[in-house]
C-alpha positions in Angstrom: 0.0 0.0 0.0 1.1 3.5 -0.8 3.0 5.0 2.0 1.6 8.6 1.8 -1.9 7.1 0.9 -3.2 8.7 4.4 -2.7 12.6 5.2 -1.0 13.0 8.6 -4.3 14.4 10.3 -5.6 10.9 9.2 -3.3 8.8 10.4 -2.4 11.1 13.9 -6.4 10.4 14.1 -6.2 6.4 13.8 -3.3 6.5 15.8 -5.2 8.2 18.7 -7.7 5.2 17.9 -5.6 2.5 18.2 -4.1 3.9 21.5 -7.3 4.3 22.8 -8.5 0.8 21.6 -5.6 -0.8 23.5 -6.3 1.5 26.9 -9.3 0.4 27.1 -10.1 -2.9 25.5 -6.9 -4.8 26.7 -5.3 -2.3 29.3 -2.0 -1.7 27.3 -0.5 2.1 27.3 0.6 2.3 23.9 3.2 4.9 23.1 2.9 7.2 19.7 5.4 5.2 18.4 3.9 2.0 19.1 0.8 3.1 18.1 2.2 4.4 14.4 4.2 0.7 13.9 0.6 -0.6 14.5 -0.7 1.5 11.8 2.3 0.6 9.7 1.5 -3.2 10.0 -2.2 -2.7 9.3 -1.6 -1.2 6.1 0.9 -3.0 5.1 -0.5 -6.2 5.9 -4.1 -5.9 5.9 -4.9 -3.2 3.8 -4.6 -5.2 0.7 -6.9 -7.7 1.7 -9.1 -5.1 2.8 -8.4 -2.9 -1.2 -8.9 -6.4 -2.6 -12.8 -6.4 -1.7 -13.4 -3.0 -2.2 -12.6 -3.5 -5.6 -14.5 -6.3 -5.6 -17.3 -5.3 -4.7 -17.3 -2.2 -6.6 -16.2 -4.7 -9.3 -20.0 -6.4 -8.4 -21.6 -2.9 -8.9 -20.4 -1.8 -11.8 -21.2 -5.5 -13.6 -24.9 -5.3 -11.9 -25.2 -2.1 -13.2 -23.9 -2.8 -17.3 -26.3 -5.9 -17.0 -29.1 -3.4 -16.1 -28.0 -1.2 -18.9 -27.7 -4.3 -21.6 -31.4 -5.4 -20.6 -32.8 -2.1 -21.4 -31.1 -1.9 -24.8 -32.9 -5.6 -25.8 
């Protein structure tokens, strides 16, 4: 995944989410640092599975949608 796909307000804001996400739903104090390695991983490792479906399913959509189209051209 691109490295400068998120702005820095964005990911200062998901960072603040995952710190806060560890605090409270498994009692770890998670540094900024910490917290932007975690960010790191998650794009770098999930974020294409996560791409992946979005294009799928807009993929879906946009075949729905021609099949649509080709019925009312018959």
């Amino acid at each position: 995944m691109k490295k400068d796909m998120l702005s820095e307000m964005q990911k200062n804001e998901i960072m603040k989410l995952i710190m806060g996400y560890m605090d409270e739903e498994l009692d770890v104090d998670m540094g900024n640092m910490q917290a932007m390695l975690m960010l790191d991983f998650i794009l770098k490792e999930i974020g294409p599975y996560i791409y992946k479906a979005g294009v799928d399913d807009a993929a879906r959509f946009i075949g729905d949608k021609l099949e649509d189209l080709y019925e009312l051209t018959i």
